[in-house]
Steps between C-alpha positions, in 0.01 A plus 500: 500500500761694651392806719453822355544858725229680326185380269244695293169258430265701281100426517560444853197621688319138405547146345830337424679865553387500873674117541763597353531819772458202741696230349841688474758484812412673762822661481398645157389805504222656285403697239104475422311649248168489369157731489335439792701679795272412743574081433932627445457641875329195662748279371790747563375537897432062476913460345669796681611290786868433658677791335417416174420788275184504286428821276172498299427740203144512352571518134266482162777284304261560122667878545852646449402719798493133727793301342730831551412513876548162537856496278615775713434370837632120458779695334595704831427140690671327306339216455644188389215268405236582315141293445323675236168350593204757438301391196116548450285311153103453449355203369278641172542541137726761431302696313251507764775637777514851533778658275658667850504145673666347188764823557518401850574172482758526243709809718514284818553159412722624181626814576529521826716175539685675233604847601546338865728241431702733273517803743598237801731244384775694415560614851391153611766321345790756578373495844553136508871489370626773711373286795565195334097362533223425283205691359206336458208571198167305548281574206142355543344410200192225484442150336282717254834590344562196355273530182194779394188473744185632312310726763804552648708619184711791708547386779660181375672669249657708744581202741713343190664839502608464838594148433749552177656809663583311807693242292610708323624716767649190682735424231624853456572525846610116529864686616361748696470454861092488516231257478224492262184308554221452278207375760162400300215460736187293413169551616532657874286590769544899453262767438615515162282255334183703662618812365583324183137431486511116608538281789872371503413356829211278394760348285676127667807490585532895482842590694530657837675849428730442778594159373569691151725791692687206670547303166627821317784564779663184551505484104704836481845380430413146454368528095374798293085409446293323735159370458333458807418135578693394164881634573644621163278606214607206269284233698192758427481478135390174523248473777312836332484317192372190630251680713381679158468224352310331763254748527442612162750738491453890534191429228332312778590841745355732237180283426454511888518902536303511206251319627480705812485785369157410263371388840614817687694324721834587431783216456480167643721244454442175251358205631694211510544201264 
């Protein structure tokens, strides 16, 4: 990855947006946004070291009021890469998820991504050929995007939003000087899943979120989606088929919440064969 001057990571305050605050150069400087000012101002006072510049804005990114704050000061920074990484989902039958969470969910991993990368880019890219550089777009999507995830219906349909407008993206900018990644994180070891309403890091193998940050930033430039632990999305399809089918497929995942839900227990996982 080549070095950017100045990056804006959304959902930075926790997670894989904090590693990627501490993954970039540390001649990068920074642009952080999320809700919690309190955790933006730790991490700016932990990265603000040797000169380098670190400006936090605490921003609600579901609200026009929050994306135009944030558009107008990377704008006046001038920022030239751009992680849109906030993204929030709850594990439970839609119907059963609050209408306004539902709402939420679809304005920040959806909309958000949306009106931000179309605000920013456009000075991003001009930036870059007047100094003759690259821009950099990091999308984060999930491995939920890769097909529909009952009990997670949203927030996997959003994450194959993000995933078919990075491509997308990348090939309508393929002669544009900027880089367009697609990264799709399994399960990681973030607050999300708890907030979610399950216990991502109960689950093996789940991903260090630094790991994931790292992943994502030497991939920028190098190939337009990246699965973490699997490289390219096209060596996916078939390992989350054969895990399906190994299992009992997403019938076998259903039967199991089912079942803990009769008991009161909420979800647990299948037993094995």
């Amino acid at each position: 990855m080549m070095a950017h001057r100045f990056a804006l990571v959304t959902g930075a305050s926790s997670g894989i947006g904090a590693c990627f605050a501490r993954a970039l150069p540390a001649d990068t400087n920074l642009l952080l946004t999320a809700r919690n000012a309190e955790a933006l101002n730790g991490l700016k006072t932990e990265l603000e070291t040797g000169g380098r510049r670190v400006e936090v804005l605490a921003a609600d990114l579901t609200t026009d009021e929050g994306r135009n704050a944030l558009i107008l000061k990377a704008e006046a920074l001038e920022i030239d890469l751009l992680v849109n990484n906030a993204g929030v989902g709850s594990f439970g039958a839609v119907i059963e998820n609050t209408p306004e969470f539902e709402r939420s969910t679809v304005e920040l991993n959806v909309v958000a991504t949306t009106v931000l990368t179309r605000a920013l880019l456009p000075g991003m890219i001009e930036r870059a050929a007047r100094d003759d550089r690259r821009a950099g777009l990091l999308l984060v999507s999930s491995t939920t995007a890769f097909q529909p995830v009952p009990f997670l219906a949203t927030y996997s349909a959003s994450k194959s939003f993000v995933l078919a407008y990075g491509e997308a993206l990348a090939a309508e900018l393929r002669r544009k000087p900027v880089d367009v990644l697609v990264l799709c994180p399994g399960a990681t070891r973030t607050n999300f899943g708890r907030r979610a309403g399950f216990a991502l890091n109960a689950l093996p193998g789940a991903a260090d979120p630094m790991d994931v940050a790292r992943e994502g930033l030497h991939a920028l430039g190098r190939r337009t989606v990246h699965v973490h632990g699997f490289g390219t999305r096209n060596v996916l399809r078939p390992f989350l088929w054969s895990r399906h089918a190994a299992s009992g497929g997403l019938s076998a995942l259903l039967a199991a919440f089912d079942r803990g839900q009769r008991a009161g227990r909420g979800f647990r996982p299948p037993p094995r064969a």
